[in-house]
C-alpha positions, -999 to 999 in steps of 0.1 A, spaced: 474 -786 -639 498 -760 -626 481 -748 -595 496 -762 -563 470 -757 -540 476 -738 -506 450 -720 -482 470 -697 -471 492 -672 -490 534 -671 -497 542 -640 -477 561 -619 -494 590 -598 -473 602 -559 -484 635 -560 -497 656 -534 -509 633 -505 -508 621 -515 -544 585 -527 -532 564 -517 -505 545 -543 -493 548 -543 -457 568 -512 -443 561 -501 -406 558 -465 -403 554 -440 -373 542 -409 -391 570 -391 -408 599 -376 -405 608 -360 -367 581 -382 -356 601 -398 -322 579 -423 -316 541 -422 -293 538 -402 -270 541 -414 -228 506 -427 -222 493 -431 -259 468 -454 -273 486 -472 -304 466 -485 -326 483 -507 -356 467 -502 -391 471 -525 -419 460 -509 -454 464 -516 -491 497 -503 -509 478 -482 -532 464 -458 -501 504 -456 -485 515 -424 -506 478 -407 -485 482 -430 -456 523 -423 -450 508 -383 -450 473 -383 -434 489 -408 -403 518 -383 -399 491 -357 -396 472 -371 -373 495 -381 -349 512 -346 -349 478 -336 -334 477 -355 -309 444 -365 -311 431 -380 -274 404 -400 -268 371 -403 -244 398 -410 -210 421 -379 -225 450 -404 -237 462 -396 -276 459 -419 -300 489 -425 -322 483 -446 -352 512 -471 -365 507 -481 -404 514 -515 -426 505 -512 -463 503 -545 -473 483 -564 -505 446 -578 -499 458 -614 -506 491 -610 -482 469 -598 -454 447 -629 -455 477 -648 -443 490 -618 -421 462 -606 -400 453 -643 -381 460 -639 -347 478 -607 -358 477 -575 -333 459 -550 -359 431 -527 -351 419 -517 -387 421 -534 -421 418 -512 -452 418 -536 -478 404 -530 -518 370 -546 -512 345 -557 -490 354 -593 -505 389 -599 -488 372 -594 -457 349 -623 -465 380 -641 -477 393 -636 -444 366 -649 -426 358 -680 -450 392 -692 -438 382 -685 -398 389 -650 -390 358 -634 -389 372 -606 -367 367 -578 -389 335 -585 -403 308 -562 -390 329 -527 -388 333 -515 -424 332 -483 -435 349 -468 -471 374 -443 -468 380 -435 -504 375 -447 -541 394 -457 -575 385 -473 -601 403 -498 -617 422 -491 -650 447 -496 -675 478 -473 -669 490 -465 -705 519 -441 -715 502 -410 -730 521 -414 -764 509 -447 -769 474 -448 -757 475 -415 -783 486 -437 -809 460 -463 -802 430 -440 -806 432 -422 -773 412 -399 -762 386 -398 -792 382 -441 -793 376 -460 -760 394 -487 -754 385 -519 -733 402 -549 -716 400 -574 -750 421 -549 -772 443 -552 -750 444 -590 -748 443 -588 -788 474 -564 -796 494 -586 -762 484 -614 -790 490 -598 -824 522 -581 -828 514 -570 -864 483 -552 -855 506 -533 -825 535 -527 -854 501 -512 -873 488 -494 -844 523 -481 -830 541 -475 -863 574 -496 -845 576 -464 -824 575 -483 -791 587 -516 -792 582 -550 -813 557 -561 -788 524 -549 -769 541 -554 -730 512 -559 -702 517 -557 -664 494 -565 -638 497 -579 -598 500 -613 -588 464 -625 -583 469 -644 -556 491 -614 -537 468 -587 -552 437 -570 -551 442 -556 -585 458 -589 -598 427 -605 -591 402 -579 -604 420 -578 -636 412 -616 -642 377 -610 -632 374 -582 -651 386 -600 -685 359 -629 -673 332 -599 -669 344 -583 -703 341 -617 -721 304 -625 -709 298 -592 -717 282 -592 -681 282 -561 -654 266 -585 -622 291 -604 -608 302 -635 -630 299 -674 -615 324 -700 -608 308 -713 -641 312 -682 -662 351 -687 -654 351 -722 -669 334 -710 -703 356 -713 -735 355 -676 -748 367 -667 -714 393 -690 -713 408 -679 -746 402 -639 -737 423 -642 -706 453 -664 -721 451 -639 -750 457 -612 -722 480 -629 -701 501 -638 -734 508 -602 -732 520 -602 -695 558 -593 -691 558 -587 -657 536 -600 -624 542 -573 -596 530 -583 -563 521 -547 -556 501 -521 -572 523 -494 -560 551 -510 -566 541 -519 -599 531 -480 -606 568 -467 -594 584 -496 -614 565 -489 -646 571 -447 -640 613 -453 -639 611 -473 -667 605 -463 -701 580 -475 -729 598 -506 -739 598 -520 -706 558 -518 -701 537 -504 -730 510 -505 -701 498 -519 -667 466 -521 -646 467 -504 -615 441 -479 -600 435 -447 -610 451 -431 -581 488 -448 -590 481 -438 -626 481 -402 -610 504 -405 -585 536 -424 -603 524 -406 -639 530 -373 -643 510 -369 -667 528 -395 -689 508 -421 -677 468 -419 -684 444 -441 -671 421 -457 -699 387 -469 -684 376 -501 -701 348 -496 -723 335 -529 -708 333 -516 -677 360 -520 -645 356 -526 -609 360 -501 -585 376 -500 -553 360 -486 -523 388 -495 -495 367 -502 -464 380 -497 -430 373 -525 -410 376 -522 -371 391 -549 -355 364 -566 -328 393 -576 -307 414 -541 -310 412 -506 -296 372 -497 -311 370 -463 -296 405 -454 -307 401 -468 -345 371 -452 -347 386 -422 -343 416 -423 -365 389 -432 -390 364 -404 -385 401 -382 -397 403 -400 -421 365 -393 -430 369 -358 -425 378 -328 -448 414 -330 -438 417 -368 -445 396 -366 -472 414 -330 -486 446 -354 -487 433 -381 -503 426 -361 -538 458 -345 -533 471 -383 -538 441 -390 -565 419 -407 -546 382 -399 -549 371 -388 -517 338 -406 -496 329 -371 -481 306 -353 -507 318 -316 -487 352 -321 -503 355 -307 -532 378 -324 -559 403 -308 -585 436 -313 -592 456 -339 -600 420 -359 -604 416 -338 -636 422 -337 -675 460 -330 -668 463 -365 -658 439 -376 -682 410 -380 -657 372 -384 -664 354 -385 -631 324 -393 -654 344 -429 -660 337 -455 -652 304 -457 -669 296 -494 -664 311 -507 -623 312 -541 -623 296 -556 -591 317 -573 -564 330 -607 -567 320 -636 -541 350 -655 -527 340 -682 -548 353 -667 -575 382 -652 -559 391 -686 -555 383 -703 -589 403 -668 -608 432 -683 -590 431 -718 -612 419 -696 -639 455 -676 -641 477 -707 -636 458 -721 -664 462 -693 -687 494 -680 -683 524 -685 -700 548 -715 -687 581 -697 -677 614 -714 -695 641 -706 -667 677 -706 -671 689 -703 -631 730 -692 -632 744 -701 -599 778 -686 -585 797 -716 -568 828 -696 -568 850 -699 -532 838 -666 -524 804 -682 -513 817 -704 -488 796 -706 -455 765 -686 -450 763 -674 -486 758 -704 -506 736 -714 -476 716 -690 -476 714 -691 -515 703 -727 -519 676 -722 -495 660 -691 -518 664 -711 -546 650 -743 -536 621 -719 -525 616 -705 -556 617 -741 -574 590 -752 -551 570 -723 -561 570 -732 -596 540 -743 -619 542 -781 -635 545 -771 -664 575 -746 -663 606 -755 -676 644 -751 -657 677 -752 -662 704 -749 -642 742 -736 -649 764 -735 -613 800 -712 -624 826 -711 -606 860 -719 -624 843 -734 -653 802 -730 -662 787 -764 -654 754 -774 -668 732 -792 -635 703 -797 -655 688 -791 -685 651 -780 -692 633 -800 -673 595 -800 -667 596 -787 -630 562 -817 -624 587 -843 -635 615 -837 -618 612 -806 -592 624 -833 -563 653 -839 -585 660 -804 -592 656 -792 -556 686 -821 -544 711 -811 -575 710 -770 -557 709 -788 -520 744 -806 -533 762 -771 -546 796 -764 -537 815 -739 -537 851 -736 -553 871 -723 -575 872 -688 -593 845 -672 -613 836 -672 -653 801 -649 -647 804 -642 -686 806 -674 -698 779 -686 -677 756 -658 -688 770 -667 -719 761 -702 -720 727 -695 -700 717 -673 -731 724 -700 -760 707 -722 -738 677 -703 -738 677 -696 -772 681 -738 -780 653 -743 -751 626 -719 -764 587 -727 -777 560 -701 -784 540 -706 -755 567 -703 -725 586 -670 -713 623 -672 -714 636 -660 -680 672 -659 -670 685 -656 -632 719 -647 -626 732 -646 -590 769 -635 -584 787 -620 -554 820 -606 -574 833 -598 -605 841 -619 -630 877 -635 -631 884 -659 -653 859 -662 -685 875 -663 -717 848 -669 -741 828 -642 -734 834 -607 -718 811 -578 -709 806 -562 -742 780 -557 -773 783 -597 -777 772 -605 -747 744 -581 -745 734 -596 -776 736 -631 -769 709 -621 -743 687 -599 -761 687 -631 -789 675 -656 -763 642 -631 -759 648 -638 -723 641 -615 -695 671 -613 -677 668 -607 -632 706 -600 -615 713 -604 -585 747 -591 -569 748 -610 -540 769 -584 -512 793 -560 -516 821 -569 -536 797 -579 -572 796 -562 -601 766 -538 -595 772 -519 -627 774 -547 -652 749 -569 -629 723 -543 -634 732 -522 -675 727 -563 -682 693 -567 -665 681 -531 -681 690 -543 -712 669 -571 -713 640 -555 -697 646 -572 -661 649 -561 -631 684 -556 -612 686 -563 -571 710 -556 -541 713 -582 -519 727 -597 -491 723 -629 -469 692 -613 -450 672 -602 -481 683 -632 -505 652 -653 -498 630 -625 -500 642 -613 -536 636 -648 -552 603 -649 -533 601 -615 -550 611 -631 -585 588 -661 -578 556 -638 -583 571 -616 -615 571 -654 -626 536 -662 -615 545 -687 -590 522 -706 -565 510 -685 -541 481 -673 -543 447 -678 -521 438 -714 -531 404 -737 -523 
């Protein structure tokens, strides 16, 4: 089984401005700070409200809004992910929790913080749907067929019917995204959502519902699909909207990242099955500032906050505010969708979707490439090994890794081994690491690739991580050219860089990582841990919100 249990949740850290998860904000820009005698109230909310949030706070601090004893309230902001608050918020300073659903709050409280239960109010609504680029939702049928959550699952598992369906226009595979379940609001309604679809049910499905057959096989059909695990819904929106179609043929997110990060390029399809729906409830804190919550949330209520909100494509709560553009057919919007709204989980379920997703999705073949080079002497190698010992410890059973360390030769540590079987080993062969020598980054990307390629089965995802803090200076096998690129697009691997401080080769580090439809990252001794806890999720890795 590949689900190392934990109660709480891995927090994942920001790091490099690439994803949002928990970024402290005053209001906007010329906002100095509060005010001499202010009431500051700290708000925690899901990612997908920030792009409204960042605005409507900046707003209403510029007011100056005072409460009942003529003090103003100034409002601080966190946008952080359902399943990262449940380990954030315990004995955490924060007057207001906006989270996706009622159910996180219940989370929260089945594991003994029941201090926002009681308060909640929704500020806004989306539904739940798949982000699609407009050309190939058009291809598929779109607008004129609906689509649902199982064809999805079926051309993620059938690449001749999306070579039928796409006419080769858009890749040789059908490339899903969703949020780490156990991270993610949306990660986790996804899951349940494929369970709902397979039942063919619209009340909320059972703890027994998830262990059926048909639904076991309709999710690991969808989740065969999955080519990248974001820990963030707005992250994963921004990500898919820089990339083009071969990196994500599509991705579920809420409707109002669809609008926001789309352009119009994106469309939301809503599920012909039916979809969940977001209602984000503002839940004061009974230990915060009541009076002073309240009042930041009756803005938000009001036609201003609310005004804002469908500016960012939300659906608005407050029936006087009228709704238009971008929530129109520009964006591919149909406020008559959804037709059929799921009903709300229980935790129970919340819990047993977790098991569920490390059950069903794809075992993860990694080829980890080390630099040991002299230049990583001290901190650096340090601080390396400790990320990547993390991110072993992090990984399912039943993934596979092996390790390359280059310095002035490529040297093969260990070689695909069941991370269950060995990860003790694993983790005391990166604790050992050295550093010496120069540095043969090609040949160990190189070798790493042919590995890959020798090391590969049908039901694991090749991954390659390549961590360097300079250029290469001393491979002679293999050199940054149409070869190389090559090798790596051969070992169907997706490839994650890493230039590790200033003096690595950003440009090669990250036209290598684009070509294999990875993801490049700038980093330095204080973000290193966070960017493999970062990679640890795109993998699916253990955290998550476990019995």
């Amino acid at each position: 089984m590949k689900l190392r249990n934990f109660r709480g949740i891995f927090v994942l850290l920001t790091f490099l401005g690439l994803v949002t998860i928990a970024c402290g904000l005053s209001g906007g820009d010329g906002d100095s700070g509060p005010p001499r005698n202010a009431v500051v109230i700290n708000v925690m909310a899901n990612t997908s409200l920030t792009p409204w949030l960042e605005t409507a706070v900046a707003n209403f601090n510029a007011a100056k809004t005072e409460n009942a004893a003529g003090d103003p309230v100034y409002v601080q902001l966190t946008s952080t992910e359902a399943g990262q608050a449940v380990s954030d918020l315990p004995g955490g300073s924060y007057d207001m929790w906006i989270p996706d659903e009622q159910v996180w709050v219940n989370v929260l409280a089945d594991q003994g913080d029941n201090d926002f239960q009681g308060d909640c109010v929704s500020v806004a609504q989306s539904p739940l749907v798949i982000g699609m680029w407009r050309d190939v939702a058009e291809a598929l049928g779109w607008p004129g067929l609906q689509l649902g959550w199982l064809d999805m699952g079926s051309l993620a598992a059938d690449p001749a019917a999306w070579d039928y369906y796409s006419g080769g226009d858009f890749g040789e595979s059908f490339r899903l995204g969703h949020t780490h379940p156990g991270l993610s609001g949306t990660g986790t309604s996804t899951l349940l959502a494929l369970v709902q679809a397979a039942q063919s049910k619209t009340n909320a499905v059972s703890t027994a519902d998830i262990d059926q057959p048909i639904v076991q096989a309709s999710v690991g059909a969808f989740e065969g699909g999955v080519a990248w695990f974001s820990n963030s819904s707005d992250a994963l929106g921004a990500t898919m909207s820089s990339r083009d179609i071969s990196y994500l043929s599509a991705a579920v997110m809420y409707e109002a990242t669809v609008v926001h990060y789309g352009n119009g390029r994106i469309v939301p399809i809503y599920p012909l099955e039916g979809t969940f729906m977001a209602d984000f409830p503002a839940c004061i804190s009974q230990s915060g500032d009541g009076e002073a919550a309240r009042i930041f949330r009756d803005y938000l209520l009001g036609e201003e906050g609310q005004g804002t909100a469908v500016t960012y494509g939300l659906r608005p709560v407050n029936n006087n505010v009228s709704v238009g553009f971008p929530l129109d057919s520009s964006n591919g919007i149909d406020l008559e969708q959804p037709a059929i709204v799921f009903n709300n989980p229980s935790v129970e379920t919340i819990y047993a979707v977790q098991e569920l997703w490390q059950s069903a999705r794809k075992d993860v073949n990694l080829v980890m490439l080390l630099d040991t080079s002299g230049s990583m002497r001290g901190d650096k190698i340090d601080n390396m090994k400790a990320a990547a010992v993390q991110f072993v410890e992090n990984m399912g059973d039943d993934d596979y890794i092996s390790l390359i360390a280059f310095s002035t030769e490529p040297q093969l540590i260990v070689s695909h081994v069941r991370i269950g079987d060995t990860r003790a080993k694993v983790i005391n062969e990166i604790s050992n690491l050295r550093a010496t020598g120069d540095t043969t980054l090609f040949d160990a990307i190189g070798d790493g690739a042919q590995l890959a390629s020798e090391t590969t089965r049908v039901d694991t995802a090749n991954a390659l991580v390549v961590l360097t803090d300079g250029e290469d200076t001393r491979s002679y096998r293999y050199r940054f050219d149409q070869t190389l690129i090559d090798a790596v697009l051969n070992s169907q691997a997706t490839v994650f860089t890493i230039a590790y401080g200033s003096d690595a080769d950003e440009g090669t580090l990250s036209a290598i990582a684009s070509e294999a439809n990875g993801n490049f990252y700038l980093g330095d001794e204080a973000s290193i841990e966070a960017i493999y806890e970062e990679m640890s999720a795109a993998f699916g890795g253990s955290a998550g919100v476990g019995r």
